[in-house]
C-alpha positions as CSV (number, residue, x, y, z in Angstrom):
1,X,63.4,12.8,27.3
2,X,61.0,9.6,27.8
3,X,58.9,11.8,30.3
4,X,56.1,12.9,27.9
5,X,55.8,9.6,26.4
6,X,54.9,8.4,30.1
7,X,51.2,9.9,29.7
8,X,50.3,8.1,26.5
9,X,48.8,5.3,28.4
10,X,46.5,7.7,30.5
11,X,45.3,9.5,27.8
12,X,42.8,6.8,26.7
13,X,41.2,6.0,29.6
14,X,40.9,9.6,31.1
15,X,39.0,10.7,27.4
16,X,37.2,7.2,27.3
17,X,35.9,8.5,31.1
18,X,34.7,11.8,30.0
19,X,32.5,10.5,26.8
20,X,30.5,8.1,29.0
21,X,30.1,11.0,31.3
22,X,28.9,13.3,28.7
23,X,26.3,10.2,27.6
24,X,25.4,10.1,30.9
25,X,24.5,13.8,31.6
26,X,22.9,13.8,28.2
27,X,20.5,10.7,29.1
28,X,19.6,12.1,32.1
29,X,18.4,15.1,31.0
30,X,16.3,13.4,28.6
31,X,14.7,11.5,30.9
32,X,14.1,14.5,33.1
33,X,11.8,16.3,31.0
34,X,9.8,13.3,30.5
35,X,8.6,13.4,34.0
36,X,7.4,17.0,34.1
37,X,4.6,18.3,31.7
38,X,5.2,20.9,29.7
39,X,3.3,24.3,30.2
40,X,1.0,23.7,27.8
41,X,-0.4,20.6,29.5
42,X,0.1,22.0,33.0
43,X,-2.6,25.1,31.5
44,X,-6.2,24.2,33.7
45,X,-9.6,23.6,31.2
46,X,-10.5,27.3,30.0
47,X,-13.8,26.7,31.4
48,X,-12.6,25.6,34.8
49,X,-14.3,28.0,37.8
50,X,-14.8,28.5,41.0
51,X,-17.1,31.1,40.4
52,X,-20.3,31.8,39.9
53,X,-19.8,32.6,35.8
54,X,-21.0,36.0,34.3
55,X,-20.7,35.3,30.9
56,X,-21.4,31.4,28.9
57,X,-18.3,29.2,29.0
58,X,-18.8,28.2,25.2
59,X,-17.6,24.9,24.1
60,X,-16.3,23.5,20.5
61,X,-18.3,19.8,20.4
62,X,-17.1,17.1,19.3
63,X,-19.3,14.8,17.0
64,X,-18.4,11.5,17.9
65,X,-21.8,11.3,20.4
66,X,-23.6,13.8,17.9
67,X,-25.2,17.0,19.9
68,X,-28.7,17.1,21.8
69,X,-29.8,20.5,22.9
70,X,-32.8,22.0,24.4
71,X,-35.3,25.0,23.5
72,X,-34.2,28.0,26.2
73,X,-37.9,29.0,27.3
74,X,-40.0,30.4,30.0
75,X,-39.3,31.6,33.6
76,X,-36.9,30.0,35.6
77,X,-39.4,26.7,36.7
78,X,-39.8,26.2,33.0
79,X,-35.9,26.6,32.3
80,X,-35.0,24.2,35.5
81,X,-37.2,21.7,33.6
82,X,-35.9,21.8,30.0
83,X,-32.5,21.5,31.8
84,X,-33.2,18.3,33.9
85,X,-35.1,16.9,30.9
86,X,-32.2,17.2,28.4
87,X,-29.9,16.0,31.2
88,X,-32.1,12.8,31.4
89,X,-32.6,12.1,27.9
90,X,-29.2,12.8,26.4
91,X,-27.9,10.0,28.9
92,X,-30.6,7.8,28.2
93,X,-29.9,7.9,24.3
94,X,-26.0,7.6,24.7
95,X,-25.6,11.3,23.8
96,X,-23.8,14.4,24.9
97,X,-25.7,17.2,25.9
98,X,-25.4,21.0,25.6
99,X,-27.5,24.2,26.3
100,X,-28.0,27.3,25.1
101,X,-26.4,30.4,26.2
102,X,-29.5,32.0,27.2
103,X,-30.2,28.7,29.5
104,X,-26.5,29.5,31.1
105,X,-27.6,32.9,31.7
106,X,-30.5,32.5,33.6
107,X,-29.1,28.9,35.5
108,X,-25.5,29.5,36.2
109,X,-25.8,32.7,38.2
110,X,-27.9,30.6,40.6
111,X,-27.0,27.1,40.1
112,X,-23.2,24.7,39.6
113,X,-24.8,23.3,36.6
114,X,-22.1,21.4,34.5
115,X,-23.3,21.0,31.1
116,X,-21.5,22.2,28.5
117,X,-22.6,25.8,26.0
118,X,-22.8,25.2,22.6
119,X,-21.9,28.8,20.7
120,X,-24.5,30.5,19.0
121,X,-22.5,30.7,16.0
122,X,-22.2,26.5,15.9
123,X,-26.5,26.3,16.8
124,X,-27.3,28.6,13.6
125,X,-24.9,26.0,10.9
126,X,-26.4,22.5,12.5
127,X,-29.3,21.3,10.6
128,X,-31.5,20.3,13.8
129,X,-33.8,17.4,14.1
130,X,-36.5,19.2,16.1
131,X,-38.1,16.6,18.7
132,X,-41.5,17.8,20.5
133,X,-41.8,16.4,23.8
134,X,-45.2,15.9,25.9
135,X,-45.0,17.0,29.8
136,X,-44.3,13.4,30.7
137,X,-42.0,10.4,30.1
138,X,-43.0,7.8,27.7
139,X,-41.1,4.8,26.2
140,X,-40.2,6.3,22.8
141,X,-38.0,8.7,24.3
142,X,-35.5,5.9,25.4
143,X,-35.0,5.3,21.4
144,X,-34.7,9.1,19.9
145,X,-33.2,8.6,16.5
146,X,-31.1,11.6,15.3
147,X,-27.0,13.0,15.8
148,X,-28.5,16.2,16.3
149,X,-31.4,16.4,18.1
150,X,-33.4,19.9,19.5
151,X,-36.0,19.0,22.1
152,X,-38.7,21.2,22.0
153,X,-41.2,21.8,24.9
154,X,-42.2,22.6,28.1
155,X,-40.9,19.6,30.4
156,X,-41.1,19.9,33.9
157,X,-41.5,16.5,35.0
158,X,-40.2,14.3,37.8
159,X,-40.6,11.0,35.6
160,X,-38.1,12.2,32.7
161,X,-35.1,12.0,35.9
162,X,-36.4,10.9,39.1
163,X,-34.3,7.8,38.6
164,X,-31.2,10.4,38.3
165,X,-32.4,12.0,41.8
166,X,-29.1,12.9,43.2
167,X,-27.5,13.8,40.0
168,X,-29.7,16.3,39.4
169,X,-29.8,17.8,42.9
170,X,-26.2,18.1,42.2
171,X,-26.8,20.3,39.0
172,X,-29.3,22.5,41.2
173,X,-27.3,23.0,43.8
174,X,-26.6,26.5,44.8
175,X,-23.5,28.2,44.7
176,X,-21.7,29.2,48.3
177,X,-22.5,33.2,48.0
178,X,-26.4,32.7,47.1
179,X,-26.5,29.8,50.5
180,X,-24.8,32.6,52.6
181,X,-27.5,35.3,51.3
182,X,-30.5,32.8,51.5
183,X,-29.3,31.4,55.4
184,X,-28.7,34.4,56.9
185,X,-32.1,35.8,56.1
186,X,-34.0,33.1,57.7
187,X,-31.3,33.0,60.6
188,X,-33.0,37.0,61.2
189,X,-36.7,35.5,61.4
190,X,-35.8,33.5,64.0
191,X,-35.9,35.7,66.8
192,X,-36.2,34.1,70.0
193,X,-37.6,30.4,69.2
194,X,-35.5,27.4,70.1
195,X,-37.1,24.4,67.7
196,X,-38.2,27.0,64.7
197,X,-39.1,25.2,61.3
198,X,-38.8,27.1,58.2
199,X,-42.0,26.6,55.8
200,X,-41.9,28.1,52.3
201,X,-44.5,29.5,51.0
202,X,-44.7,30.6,47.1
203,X,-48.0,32.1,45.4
204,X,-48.4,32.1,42.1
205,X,-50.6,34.7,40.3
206,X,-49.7,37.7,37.8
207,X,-51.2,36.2,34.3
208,X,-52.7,32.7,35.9
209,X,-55.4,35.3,37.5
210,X,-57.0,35.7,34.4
211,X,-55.7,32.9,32.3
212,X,-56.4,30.0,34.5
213,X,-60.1,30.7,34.4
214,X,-60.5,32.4,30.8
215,X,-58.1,29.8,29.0
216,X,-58.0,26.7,31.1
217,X,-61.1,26.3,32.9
218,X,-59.2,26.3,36.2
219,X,-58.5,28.2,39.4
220,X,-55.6,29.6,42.0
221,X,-55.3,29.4,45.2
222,X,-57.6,31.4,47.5
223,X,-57.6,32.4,51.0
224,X,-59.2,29.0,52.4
225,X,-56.6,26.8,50.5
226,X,-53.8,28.9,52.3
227,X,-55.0,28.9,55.8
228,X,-55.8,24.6,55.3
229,X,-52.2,24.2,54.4
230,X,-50.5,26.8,56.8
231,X,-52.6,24.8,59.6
232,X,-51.1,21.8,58.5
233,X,-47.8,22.7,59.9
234,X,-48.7,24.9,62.3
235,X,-50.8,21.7,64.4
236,X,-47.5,19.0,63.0
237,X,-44.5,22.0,64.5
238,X,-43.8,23.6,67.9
239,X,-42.5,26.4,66.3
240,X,-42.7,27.3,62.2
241,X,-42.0,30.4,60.6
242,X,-43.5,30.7,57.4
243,X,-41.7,32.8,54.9
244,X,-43.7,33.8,52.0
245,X,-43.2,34.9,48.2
246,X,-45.5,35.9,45.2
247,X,-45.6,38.2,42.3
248,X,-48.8,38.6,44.0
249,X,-47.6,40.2,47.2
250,X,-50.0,42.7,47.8
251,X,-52.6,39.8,47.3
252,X,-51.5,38.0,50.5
253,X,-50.7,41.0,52.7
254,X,-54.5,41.2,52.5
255,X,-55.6,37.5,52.6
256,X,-52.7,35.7,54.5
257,X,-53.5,36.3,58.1
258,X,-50.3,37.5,59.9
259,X,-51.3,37.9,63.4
260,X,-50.2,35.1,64.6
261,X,-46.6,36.4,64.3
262,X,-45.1,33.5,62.6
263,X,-45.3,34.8,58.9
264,X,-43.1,37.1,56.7
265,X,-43.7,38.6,53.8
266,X,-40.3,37.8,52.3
267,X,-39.9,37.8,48.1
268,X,-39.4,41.1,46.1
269,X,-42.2,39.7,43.8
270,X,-40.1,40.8,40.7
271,X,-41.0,37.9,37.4
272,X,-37.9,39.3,36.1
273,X,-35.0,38.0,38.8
274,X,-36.9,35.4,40.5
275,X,-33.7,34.0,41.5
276,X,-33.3,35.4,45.2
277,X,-37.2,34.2,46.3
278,X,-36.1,30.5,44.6
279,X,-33.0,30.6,46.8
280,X,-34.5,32.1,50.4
281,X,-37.7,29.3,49.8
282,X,-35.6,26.3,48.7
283,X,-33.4,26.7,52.1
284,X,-36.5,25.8,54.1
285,X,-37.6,22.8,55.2
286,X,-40.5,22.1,53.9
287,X,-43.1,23.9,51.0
288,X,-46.3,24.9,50.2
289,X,-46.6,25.4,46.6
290,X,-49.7,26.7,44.7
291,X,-49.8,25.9,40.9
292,X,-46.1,26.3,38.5
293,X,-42.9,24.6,37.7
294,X,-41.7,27.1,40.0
295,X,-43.3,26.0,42.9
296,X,-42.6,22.3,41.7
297,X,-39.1,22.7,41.5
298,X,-39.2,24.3,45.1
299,X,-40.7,21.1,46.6
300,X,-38.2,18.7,44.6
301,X,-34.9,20.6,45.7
302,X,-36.7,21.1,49.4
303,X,-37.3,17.6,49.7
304,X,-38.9,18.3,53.1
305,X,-42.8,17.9,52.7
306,X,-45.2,19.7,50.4
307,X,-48.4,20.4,50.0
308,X,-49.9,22.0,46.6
309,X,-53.1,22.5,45.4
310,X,-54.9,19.6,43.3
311,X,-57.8,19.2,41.1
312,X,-57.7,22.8,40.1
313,X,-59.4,22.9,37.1
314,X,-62.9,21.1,35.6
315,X,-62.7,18.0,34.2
316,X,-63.0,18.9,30.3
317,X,-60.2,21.6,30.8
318,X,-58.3,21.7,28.1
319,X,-55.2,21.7,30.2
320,X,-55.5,18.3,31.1
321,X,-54.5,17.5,27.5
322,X,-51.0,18.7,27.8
323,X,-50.5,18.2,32.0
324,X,-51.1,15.3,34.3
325,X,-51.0,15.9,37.3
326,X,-49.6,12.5,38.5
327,X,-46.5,13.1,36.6
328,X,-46.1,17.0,38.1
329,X,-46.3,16.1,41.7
330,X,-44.5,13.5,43.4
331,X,-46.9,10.7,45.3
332,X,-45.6,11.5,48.9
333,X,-46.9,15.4,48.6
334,X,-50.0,16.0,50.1
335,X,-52.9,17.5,47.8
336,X,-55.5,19.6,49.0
337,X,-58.1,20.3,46.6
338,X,-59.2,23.7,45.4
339,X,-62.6,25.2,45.0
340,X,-63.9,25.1,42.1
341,X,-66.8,26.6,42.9
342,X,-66.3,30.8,41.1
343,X,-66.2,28.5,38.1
344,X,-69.2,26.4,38.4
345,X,-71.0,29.5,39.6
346,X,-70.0,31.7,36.6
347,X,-68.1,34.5,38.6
């Protein structure tokens, strides 16, 4: 009869046991999510790639740094520039930067350029302070008033981001697929040569035929300029190959002698996908340029030596109003001057 009664004193303790246990379990869980994310903050940047990108990554900005973007013009020399400048500027002012979605279209195929894309739909409702800028650096673009800022130009210069060398190496560097493409081509010239050194060779004519002499009082390059620089390397190398572009081709099948061996008529000469001619040139080691941001940039991402053509135009050209030449080409390049002599001669 007193049996039952015999649990009573167990039956506190035992429930007491099983309520801290359940507060336990309870706390523990608690503490175990904490330590995890949750999915939503495990999910990578939307823009994050290891691809080359077909299509603009667009970004929402914020407006705590305002917005500075860049007119999207020109070829791909003139694009590089308005890139680098706006790169350069944007950090110098203390403000974000962001390009257009036609400047991701013609960079990013090429290029692992970082900057953000501002839609087209956010451009169009910003009311833009429009700021012209001159093709070289000068003090009052360290102090650019405005949130919202549009520079407008033509920049191609190395003083607007010299100081930002690497950085913008960086931003022009290639992605792997476009290396591959450009290395193994040149690996096929070499043939049988042991020391080979790879000099790039880009010609610019198409419109500068007719408007460097009609419009700026200037020249190209001719035959003579050509040969100077290609003997250049040819007495300084055992062995160079020189690999040659143009949208001029047919022009230098006929004035670039070629019997040496030791040149290629490389580039598709197409203004409207210069990409694969930037990429085979800028993977040599060193560059002669003729006149062009195109050529310019070659010799800045080369970084081997270069040699362009100075003093191509007459001293009252008008194009010395809007171009310096001292601010194009870096001081360690090697000039050789053109002849100016159709000009002075009237033909």
């Amino acid at each position: 009869m007193t049996a039952p009664d015999s649990w009573v004193p167990f039956r506190l303790p035992f429930q007491l046991s099983l309520y801290l246990l359940a507060i336990m379990t309870f706390s523990f869980l608690i503490h175990l999510c904490s330590w995890f994310p949750t999915a939503r903050e495990r999910l990578p940047f939307p823009n994050a790639t290891d691809k080359s990108p077909t299509t603009a990554p667009t970004t929402t900005p914020t407006t705590e740094r305002g917005m500075w973007t860049v007119n999207s013009i020109g070829r791909l020399g003139n694009q590089m520039g308005e890139y680098a400048t706006l790169y350069a500027l944007a950090k110098m002012n203390g403000r974000q930067a962001y390009i257009l979605p036609q400047m991701h279209q013609q960079l990013a195929p090429l290029f692992r350029i970082t900057l953000p894309v501002v839609s087209s739909d956010v451009v169009r409702n910003i009311r833009w302070r429009n700021y012209g800028l001159h093709d070289w650096m000068s003090e009052e673009y360290r102090h650019i008033k405005g949130k919202y800022v549009r520079l407008t130009g033509y920049p191609c210069s190395w003083t607007f981001y010299h100081h930002l060398r690497q950085e913008i190496l960086q931003e022009f560097s290639f992605h792997d697929h476009v290396k591959e493409e450009a290395n193994r081509y040149l690996a096929g010239l070499r043939g049988q040569r042991r020391n080979v050194t790879y000099v790039g060779i880009h010609v610019r004519r198409g419109d500068y035929v007719r408007v460097m002499p009609q419009i700026w009082k200037g020249v190209v390059a001719d035959k003579a300029y050509l040969e100077k620089a290609m003997g250049y390397f040819r007495a300084k190398y055992q062995e160079p190959v020189f690999v040659v572009t143009s949208n001029g081709m047919q022009w230098c099948r006929e004035n670039i002698n070629a019997s040496q061996g030791d040149v290629y008529f490389s580039g598709d000469g197409k203004e409207s996908s210069p990409g694969r001619d930037f990429a085979l040139l800028a993977h040599c080691n060193h560059t002669i340029m003729t006149i062009g941001t195109f050529g310019i940039w070659l010799g800045y991402l080369v970084g081997g030596e270069t040699i362009y053509l100075a003093n191509y135009t007459l001293p009252d050209s008008p194009f010395l109003r809007v171009f310096k030449p001292e601010a194009a080409f870096l001081p360690e390049w090697i000039g050789i001057n053109a002849d100016l002599s159709p000009l002075l001669g009237g033909t």
